[in-house]
Structures are given as structure tokens and as C-alpha cells.
N, CA, C and O atoms as a DFTB+ gen file, in Angstrom:
340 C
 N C O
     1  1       0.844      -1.186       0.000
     2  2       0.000       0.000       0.000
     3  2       0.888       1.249       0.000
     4  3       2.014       1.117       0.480
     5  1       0.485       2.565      -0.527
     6  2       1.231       3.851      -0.488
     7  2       1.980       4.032       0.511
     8  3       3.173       4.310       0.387
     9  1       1.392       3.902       1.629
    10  2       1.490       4.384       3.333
    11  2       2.188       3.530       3.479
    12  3       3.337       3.974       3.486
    13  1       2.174       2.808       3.569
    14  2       3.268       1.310       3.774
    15  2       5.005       1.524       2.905
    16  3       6.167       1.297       3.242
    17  1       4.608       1.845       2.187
    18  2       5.986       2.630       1.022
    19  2       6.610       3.644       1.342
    20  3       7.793       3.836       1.060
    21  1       5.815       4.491       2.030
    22  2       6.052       5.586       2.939
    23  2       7.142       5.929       3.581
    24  3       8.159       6.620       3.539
    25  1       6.192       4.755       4.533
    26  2       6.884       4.186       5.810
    27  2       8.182       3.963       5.995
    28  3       8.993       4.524       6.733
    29  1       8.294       3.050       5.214
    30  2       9.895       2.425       4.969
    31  2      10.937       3.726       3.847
    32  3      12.158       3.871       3.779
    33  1      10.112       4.270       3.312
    34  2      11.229       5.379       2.710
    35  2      11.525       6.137       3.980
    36  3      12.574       5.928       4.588
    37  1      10.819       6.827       4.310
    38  2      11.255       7.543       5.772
    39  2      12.562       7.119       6.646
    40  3      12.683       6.002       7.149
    41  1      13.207       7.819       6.721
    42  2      14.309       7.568       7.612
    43  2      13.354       7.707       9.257
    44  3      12.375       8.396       9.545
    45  1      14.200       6.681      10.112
    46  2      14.016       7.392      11.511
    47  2      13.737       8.673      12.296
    48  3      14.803       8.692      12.913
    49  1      13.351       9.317      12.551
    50  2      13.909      10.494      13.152
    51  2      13.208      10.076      14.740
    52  3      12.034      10.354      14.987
    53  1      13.913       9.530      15.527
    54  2      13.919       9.266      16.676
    55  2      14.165      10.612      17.313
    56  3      13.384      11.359      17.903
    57  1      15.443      10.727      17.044
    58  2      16.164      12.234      17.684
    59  2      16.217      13.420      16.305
    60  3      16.374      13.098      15.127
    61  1      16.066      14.633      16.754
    62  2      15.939      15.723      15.179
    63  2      17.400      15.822      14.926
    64  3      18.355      15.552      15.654
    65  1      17.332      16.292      13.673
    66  2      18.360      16.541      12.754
    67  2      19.596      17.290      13.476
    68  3      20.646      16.865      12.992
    69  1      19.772      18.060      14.263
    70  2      20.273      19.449      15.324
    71  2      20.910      18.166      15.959
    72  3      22.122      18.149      15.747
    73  1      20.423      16.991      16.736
    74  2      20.692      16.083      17.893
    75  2      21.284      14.982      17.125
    76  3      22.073      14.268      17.745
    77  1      21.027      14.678      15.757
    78  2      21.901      14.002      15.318
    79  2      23.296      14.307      14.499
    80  3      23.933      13.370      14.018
    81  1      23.684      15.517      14.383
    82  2      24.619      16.715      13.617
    83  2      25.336      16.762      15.396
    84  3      26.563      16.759      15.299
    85  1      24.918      16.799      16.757
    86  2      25.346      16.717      17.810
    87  2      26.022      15.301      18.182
    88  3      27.225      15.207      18.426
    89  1      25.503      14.665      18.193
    90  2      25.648      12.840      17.916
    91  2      26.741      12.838      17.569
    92  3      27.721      12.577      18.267
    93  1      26.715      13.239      16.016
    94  2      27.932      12.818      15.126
    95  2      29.182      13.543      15.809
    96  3      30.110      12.790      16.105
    97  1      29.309      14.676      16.051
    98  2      30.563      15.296      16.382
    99  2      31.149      14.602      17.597
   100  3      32.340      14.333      17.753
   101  1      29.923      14.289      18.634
   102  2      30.775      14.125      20.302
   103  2      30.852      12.254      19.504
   104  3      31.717      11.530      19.997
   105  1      30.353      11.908      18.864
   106  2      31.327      10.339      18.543
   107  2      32.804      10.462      17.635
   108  3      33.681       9.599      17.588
   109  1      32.803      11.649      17.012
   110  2      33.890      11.912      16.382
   111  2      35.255      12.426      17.241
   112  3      36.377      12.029      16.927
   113  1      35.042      13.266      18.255
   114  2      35.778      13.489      19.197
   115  2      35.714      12.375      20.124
   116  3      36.808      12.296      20.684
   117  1      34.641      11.171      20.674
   118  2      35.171      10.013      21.228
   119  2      36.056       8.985      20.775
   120  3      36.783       8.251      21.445
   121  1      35.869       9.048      19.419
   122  2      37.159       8.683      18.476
   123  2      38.685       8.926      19.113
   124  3      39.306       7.938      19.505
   125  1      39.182      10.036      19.195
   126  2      39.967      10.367      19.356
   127  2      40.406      10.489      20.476
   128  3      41.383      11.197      20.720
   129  1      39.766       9.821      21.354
   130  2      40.071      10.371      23.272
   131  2      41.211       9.112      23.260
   132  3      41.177       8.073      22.600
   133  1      42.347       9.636      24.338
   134  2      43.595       8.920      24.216
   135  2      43.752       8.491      25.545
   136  3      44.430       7.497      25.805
   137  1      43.250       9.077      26.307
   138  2      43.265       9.060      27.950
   139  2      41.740       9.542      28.887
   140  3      40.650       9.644      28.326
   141  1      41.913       9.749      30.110
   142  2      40.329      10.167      30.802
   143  2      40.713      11.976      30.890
   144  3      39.918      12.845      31.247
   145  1      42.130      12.182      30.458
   146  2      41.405      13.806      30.555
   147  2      41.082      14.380      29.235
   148  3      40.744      15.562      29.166
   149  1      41.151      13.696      28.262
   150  2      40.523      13.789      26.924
   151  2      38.966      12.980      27.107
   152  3      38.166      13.678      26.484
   153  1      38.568      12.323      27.444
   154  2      37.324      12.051      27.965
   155  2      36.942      13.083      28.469
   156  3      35.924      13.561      27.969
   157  1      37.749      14.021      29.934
   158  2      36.963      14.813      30.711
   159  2      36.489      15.958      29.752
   160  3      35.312      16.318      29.782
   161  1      37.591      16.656      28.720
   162  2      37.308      17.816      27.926
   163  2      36.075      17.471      26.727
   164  3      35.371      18.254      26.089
   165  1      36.137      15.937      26.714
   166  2      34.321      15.808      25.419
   167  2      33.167      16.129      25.657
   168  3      32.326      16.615      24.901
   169  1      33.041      15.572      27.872
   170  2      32.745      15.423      28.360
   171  2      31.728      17.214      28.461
   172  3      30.550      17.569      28.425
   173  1      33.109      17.876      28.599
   174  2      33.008      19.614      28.663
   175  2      32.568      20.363      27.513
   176  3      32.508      21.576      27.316
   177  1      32.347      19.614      26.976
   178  2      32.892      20.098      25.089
   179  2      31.412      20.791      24.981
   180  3      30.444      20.451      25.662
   181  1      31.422      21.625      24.188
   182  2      29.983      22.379      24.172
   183  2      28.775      21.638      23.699
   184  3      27.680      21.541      24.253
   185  1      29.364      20.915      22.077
   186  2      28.358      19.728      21.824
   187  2      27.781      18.700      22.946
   188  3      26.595      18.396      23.081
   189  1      28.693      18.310      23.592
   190  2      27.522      17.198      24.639
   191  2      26.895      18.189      25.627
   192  3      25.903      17.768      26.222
   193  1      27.245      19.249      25.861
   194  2      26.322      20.186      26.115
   195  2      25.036      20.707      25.914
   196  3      24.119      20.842      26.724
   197  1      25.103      21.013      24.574
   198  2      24.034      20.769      23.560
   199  2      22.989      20.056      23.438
   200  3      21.877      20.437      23.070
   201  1      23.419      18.685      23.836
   202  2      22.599      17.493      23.694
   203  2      21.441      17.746      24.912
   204  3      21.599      18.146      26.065
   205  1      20.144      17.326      24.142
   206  2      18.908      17.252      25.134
   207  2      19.120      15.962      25.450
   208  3      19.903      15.119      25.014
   209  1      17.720      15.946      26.856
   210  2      17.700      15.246      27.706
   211  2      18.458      13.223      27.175
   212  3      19.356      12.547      27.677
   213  1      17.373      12.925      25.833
   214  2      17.077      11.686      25.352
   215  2      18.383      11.731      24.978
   216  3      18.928      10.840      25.630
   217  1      19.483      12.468      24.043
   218  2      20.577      12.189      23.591
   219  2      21.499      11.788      24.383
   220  3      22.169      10.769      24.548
   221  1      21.337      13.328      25.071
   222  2      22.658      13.018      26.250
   223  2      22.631      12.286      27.039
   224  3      23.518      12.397      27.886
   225  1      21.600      11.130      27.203
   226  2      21.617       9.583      28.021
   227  2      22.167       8.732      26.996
   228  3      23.246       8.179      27.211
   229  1      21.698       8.599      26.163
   230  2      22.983       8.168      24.709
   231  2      24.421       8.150      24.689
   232  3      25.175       7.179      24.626
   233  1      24.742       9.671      24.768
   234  2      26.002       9.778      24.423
   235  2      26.547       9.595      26.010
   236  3      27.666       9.086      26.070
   237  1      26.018       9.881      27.110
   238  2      26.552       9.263      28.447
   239  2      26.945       7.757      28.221
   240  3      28.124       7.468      28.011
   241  1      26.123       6.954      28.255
   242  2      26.437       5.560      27.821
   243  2      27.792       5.214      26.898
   244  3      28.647       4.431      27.313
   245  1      27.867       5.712      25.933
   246  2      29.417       5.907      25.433
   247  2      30.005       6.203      26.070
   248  3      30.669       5.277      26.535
   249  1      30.264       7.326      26.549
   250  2      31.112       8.245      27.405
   251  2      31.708       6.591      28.422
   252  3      32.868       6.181      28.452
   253  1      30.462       5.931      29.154
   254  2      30.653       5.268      30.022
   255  2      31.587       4.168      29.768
   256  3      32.597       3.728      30.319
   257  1      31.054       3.950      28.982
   258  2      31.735       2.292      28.072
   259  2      33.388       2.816      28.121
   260  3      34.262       2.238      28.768
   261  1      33.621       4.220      27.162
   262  2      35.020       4.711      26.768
   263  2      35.660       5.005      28.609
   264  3      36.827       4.616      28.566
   265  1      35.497       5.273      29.397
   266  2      36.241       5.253      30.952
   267  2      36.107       4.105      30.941
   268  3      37.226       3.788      30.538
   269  1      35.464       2.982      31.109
   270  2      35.787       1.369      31.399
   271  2      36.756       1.080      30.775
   272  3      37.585       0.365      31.338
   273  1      36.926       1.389      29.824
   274  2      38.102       0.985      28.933
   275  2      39.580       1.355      29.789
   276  3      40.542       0.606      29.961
   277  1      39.409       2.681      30.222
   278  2      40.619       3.276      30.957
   279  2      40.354       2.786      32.519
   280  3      40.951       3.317      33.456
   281  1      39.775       2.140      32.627
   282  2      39.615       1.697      34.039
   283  2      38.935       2.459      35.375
   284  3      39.242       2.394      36.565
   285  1      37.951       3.160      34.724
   286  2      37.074       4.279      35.251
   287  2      35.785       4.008      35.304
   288  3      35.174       3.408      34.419
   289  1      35.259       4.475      36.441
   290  2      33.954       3.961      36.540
   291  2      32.958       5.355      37.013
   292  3      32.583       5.497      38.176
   293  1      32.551       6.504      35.710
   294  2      31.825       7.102      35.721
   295  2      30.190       6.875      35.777
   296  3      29.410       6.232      35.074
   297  1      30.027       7.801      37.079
   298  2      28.288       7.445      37.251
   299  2      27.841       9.161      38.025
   300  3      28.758       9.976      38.130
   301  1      26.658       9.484      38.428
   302  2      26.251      10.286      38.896
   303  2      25.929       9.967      40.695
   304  3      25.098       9.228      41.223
   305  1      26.926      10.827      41.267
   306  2      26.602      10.657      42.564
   307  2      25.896      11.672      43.089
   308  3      25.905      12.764      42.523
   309  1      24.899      11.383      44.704
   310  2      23.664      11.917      45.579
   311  2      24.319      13.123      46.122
   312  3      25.516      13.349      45.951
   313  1      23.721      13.700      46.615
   314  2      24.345      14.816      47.942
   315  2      25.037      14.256      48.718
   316  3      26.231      14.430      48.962
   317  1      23.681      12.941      49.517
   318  2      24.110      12.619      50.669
   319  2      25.761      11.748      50.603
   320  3      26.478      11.663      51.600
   321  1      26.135      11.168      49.246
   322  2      26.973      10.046      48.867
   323  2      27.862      11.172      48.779
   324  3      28.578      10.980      49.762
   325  1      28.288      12.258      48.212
   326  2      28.971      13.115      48.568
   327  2      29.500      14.000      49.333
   328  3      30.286      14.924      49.125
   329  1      28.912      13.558      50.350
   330  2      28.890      14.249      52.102
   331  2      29.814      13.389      52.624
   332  3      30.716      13.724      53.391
   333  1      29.530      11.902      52.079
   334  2      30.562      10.810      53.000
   335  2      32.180      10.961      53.277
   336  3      33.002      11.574      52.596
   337  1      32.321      10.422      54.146
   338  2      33.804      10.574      54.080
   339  2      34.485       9.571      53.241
   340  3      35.709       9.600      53.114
């Protein structure tokens, strides 16, 4: 059927065009990270900045995977977990 033809011509657009032009760059600079303070500056980098909510849980997940690699174990810590000694 037409609609059905449609369908499948259509690309995805899960995330908009802006978030995937964002995507592409902070994987292009994860490319290139050599160590975790080149991680920390992608990390800083204005593009993952950029990134809304849905992406930047995306590109976190990379981010995450690339510190395991260096033997790092990035996560988001509480107040209270940061109060501890």
C-alpha cells in the first residue's frame, strides 16, 4: 500500500536533525580520546552540552563504556553520597 511505502522510505527520526549533527561530532571526538582527561574535555565540550535530555543519556552511555576501557567507573553521585567521608 502507499502508506506502507512511505513508511519504509522515511528515515528514523527518533532524535531531530540538530541532535543528530550533535551525535555525530561528540562520537567523532570520542574517536579520538587517548586518555580520561581527553574524555573529561568531550565530556566539557559544548556539543555534549548541547545534547537534550534523550541524547545526552545516549552519548553518556558511550562516554561510560570509553572510561571502562581506561579503568574508570563514571556514574552520577547523591548529595548525601557526597557528604561521606
Amino acid at each position: 500500500t502507499p502508506a506502507r511505502r512511505q513508511a519504509r522510505a522515511a528515515p528514523s527520526m527518533r532524535y531531530g536533525k540538530k541532535q543528530l549533527i550533535i551525535r555525530q561530532r561528540v562520537n567523532n571526538a570520542l574517536d579520538f580520546v587517548g586518555d580520561i582527561e581527553d574524555l573529561a574535555e568531550v565530556i566539557n565540550s559544548h556539543e555534549f552540552m548541547l545534547a537534550n535530555r534523550r541524547m545526552h543519556g545516549h552519548l553518556f552511555k558511550k562516554v561510560q563504556r570509553k572510561a571502562a576501557v581506561f579503568g574508570y567507573n563514571i556514574g552520577f553521585i547523591s548529595d548525601d553520597e557526597e557528604d561521606m567521608p
